[in-house]
C-alpha positions in Angstrom: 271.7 27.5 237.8 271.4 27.3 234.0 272.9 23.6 232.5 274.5 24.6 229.0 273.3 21.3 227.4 270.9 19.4 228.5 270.8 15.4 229.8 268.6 12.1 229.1 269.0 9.1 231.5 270.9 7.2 229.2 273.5 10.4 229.1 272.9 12.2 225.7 272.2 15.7 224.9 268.4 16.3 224.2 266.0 19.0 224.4 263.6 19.5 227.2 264.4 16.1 228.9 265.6 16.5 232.3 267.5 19.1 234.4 269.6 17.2 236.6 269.9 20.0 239.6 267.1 20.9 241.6 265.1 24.3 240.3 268.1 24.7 237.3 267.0 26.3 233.9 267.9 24.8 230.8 270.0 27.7 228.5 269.9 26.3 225.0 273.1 27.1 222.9 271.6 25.8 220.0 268.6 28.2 220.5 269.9 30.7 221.9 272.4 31.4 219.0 273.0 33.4 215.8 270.0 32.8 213.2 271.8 34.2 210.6 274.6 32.3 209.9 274.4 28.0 209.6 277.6 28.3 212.1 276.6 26.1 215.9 276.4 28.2 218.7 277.6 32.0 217.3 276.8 34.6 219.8 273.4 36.3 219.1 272.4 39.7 218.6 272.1 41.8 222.3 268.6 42.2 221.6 268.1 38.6 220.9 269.8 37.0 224.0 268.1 40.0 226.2 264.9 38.4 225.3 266.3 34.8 225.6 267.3 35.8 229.2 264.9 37.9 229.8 262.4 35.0 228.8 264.2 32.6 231.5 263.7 35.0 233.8 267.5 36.5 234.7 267.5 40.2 235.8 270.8 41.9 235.2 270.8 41.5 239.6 270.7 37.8 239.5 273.6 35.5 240.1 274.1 32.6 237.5 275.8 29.4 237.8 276.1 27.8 235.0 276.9 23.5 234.3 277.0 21.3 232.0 276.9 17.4 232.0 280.7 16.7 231.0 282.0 19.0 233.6 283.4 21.5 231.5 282.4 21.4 228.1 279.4 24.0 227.0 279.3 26.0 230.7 282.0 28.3 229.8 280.4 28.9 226.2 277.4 30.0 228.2 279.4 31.8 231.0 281.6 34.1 228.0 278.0 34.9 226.1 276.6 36.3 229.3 280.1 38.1 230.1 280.3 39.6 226.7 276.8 41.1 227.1 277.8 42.9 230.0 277.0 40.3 232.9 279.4 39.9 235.6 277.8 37.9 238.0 278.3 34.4 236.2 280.2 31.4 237.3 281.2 28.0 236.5 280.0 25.2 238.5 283.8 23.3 239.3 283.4 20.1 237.4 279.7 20.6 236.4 277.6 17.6 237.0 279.6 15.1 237.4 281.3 16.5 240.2 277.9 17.6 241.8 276.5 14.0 241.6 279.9 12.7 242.9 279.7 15.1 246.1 276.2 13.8 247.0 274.0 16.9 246.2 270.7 16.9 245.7 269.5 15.9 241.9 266.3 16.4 240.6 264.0 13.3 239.3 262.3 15.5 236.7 262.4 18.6 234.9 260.1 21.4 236.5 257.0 22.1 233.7 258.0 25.4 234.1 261.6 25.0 233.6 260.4 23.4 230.3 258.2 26.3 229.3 260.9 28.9 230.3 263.6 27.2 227.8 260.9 27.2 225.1 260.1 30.8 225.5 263.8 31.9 225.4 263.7 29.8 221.7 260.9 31.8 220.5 262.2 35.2 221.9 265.1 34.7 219.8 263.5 34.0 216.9 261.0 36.8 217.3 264.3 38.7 217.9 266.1 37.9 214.5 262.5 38.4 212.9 262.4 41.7 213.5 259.9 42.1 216.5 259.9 43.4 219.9 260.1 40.2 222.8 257.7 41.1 225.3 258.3 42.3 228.5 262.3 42.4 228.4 263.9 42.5 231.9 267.7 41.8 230.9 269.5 44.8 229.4 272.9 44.1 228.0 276.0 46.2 227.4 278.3 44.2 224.7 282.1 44.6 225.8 283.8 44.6 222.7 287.1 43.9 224.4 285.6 40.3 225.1 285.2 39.8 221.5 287.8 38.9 219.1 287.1 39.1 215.5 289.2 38.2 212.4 290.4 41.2 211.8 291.4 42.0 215.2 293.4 38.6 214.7 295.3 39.6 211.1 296.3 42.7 212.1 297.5 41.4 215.6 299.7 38.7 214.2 302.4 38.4 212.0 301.3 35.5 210.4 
C-alpha cells in the first residue's frame, strides 16, 4: 500500500512522519515529480519514476494500493502516474484512510525505519534521474501510454473553443 501524502498526529501533511497502515510505503508526489518545471506534482520522466519505484521496491509484478489521508484526494494522482507508465495493477483504496480507520483495521503506531529510508531513496533516485545519471539497480521498467496523456495541443485541436 503506498499513501500519496503522508500524515502527522495532529492531521497535516509532512514528510517522513507516520504511515498510518501497517507495512505501507510512503510515495512522495512532491519528490517524485517533474524537476524541471516549478509546476507541483507534474509527472516525471519514465526513467525518473522507474528509479523512484524501483527505489521503493515495486516490481512491474507487484500489486499497489494506493491511499491517501482525505479519502480521495492525492491517491488517484498516484494511481494515473503509475497507469500512465504502463502499470495496470494499481488501485484505489475506497475512501482512503478514513474509511480504513472507520472499519476498524489495523493502523500502525509508527512508521517502519525502512519505510522511511525507502521514501528517501525514491527522492534521490529522482534527482539522480533528472541529473543525468543512472539509479542503481532499477527493477521497474515502464511503458508510457500516450493515450493516458493529454497535452495542450491535443486539447486545441480537439475543441472548438
Amino acid at each position: 500500500m503506498l499513501p500519496g501524502t503522508c500524515h502527522t498526529r495532529a492531521g497535516t501533511h509532512g514528510k517522513n512522519t507516520r504511515w498510518p497502515i501497517f507495512l505501507a510505503l510512503y510515495f512522495d508526489i512532491d519528490g517524485i515529480s517533474d524537476r524541471t518545471t516549478h509546476l507541483p506534482h507534474m509527472l516525471p520522466s519514465e526513467e525518473a519514476f522507474a528509479a523512484a519505484v524501483s527505489a521503493l521496491g515495486i516490481n512491474n509484478h507487484d500489486k499497489v494500493i494506493v491511499y491517501d489521508g482525505k479519502g480521495f484526494f492525492s491517491a488517484p494522482r498516484v494511481w494515473w502516474m503509475f497507469r500512465v507508465l504502463g502499470h495496470d495493477k494499481v488501485w484505489v483504496l475506497d475512501g482512503g484512510f478514513p474509511q480504513w480507520q472507520a472499519s476498524g483495521f489495523n493502523i500502525a503506531s509508527s512508521c517502519p525505519d525502512d519505510a522511511v529510508l525507502k521514501s528517501k531513496a525514491a527522492n534521490n533516485a529522482v534527482e539522480t534521474a533528472y541529473n543525468g545519471k543512472l539509479a542503481n539497480a532499477v527493477t521497474f521498467q515502464t511503458e508510457f501510454r500516450p493515450q493516458l496523456f493529454w497535452t495542450l495541443e491535443k486539447g486545441q485541436t480537439k475543441c472548438s473553443c
